[in-house]
C-alpha positions as CSV (number, residue, x, y, z in Angstrom):
1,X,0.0,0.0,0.0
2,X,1.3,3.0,-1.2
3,X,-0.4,6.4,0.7
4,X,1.3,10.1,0.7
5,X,-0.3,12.4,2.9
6,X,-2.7,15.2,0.9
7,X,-0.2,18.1,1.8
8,X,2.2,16.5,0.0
9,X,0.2,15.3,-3.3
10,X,0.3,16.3,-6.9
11,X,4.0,16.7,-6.3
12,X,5.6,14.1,-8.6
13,X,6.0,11.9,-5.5
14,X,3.4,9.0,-6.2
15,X,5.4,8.7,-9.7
16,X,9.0,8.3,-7.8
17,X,7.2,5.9,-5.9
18,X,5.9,3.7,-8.8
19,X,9.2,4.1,-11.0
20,X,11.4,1.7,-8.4
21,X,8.3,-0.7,-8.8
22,X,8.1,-0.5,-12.8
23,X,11.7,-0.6,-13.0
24,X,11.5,-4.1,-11.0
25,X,8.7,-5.6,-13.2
26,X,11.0,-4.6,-16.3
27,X,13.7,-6.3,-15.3
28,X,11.7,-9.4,-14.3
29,X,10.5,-9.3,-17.9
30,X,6.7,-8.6,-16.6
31,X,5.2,-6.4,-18.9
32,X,2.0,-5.7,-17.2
33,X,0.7,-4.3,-13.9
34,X,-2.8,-4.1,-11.9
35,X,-3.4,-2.1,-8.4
36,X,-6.1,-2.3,-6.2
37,X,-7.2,1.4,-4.8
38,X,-10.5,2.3,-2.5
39,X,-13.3,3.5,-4.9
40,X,-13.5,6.3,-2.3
41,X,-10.1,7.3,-2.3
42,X,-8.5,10.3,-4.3
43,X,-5.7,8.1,-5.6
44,X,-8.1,6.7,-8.3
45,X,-7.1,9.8,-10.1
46,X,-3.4,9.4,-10.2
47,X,-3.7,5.7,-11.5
48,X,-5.9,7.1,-14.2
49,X,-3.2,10.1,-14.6
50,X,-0.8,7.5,-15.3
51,X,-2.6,5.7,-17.8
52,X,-4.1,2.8,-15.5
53,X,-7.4,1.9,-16.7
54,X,-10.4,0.8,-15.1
55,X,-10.6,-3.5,-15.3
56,X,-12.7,-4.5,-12.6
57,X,-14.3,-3.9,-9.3
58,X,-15.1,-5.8,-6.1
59,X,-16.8,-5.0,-2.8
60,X,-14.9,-5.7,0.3
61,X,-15.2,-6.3,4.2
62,X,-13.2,-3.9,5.9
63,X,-13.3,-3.0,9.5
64,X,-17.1,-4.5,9.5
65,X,-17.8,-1.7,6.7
66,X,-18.6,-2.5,2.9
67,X,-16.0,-0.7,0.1
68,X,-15.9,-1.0,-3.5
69,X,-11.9,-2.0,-4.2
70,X,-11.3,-0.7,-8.5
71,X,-8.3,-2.2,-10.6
72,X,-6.8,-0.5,-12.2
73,X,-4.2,-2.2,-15.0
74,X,-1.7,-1.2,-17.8
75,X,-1.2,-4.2,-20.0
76,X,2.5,-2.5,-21.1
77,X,4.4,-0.8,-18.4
78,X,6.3,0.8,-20.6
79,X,3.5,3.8,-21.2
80,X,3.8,4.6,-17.3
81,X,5.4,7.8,-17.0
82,X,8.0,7.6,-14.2
């Protein structure tokens, strides 16, 4: 689970974050990547920014409350911008 706190958002950190994890995949020869992200959660935005689309959706148990969970994929991780 990746979270940075909203004061420090929309500054280019999520992408260093994600680079180390492409860059990992590459070299492991796995060309594709799919994350999990809280319907309610702001993040669903970056994924999008970044080119993740939208590739299924699943309610979850958490804490005794229902959440819808979205996928997001890229089926080449070479069109993420790190």
């Amino acid at each position: 689970m990746i979270y940075i706190l909203e004061a420090y958002q929309g500054k280019g950190l999520g992408k260093l974050l994600v680079k180390p994890v492409v860059e990992v995949l590459k070299k492991l020869q796995i060309s594709s990547m799919l994350v999990w992200v809280l319907e309610e959660n702001n993040a669903s935005n970056f994924y999008k920014a970044i080119g993740g689309k939208r590739v299924d959706a699943k309610e979850e148990k958490i804490a005794g409350k229902r959440f819808t969970e979205i996928a997001y994929g890229w089926d080449n991780i070479n069109t993420i911008p790190t």
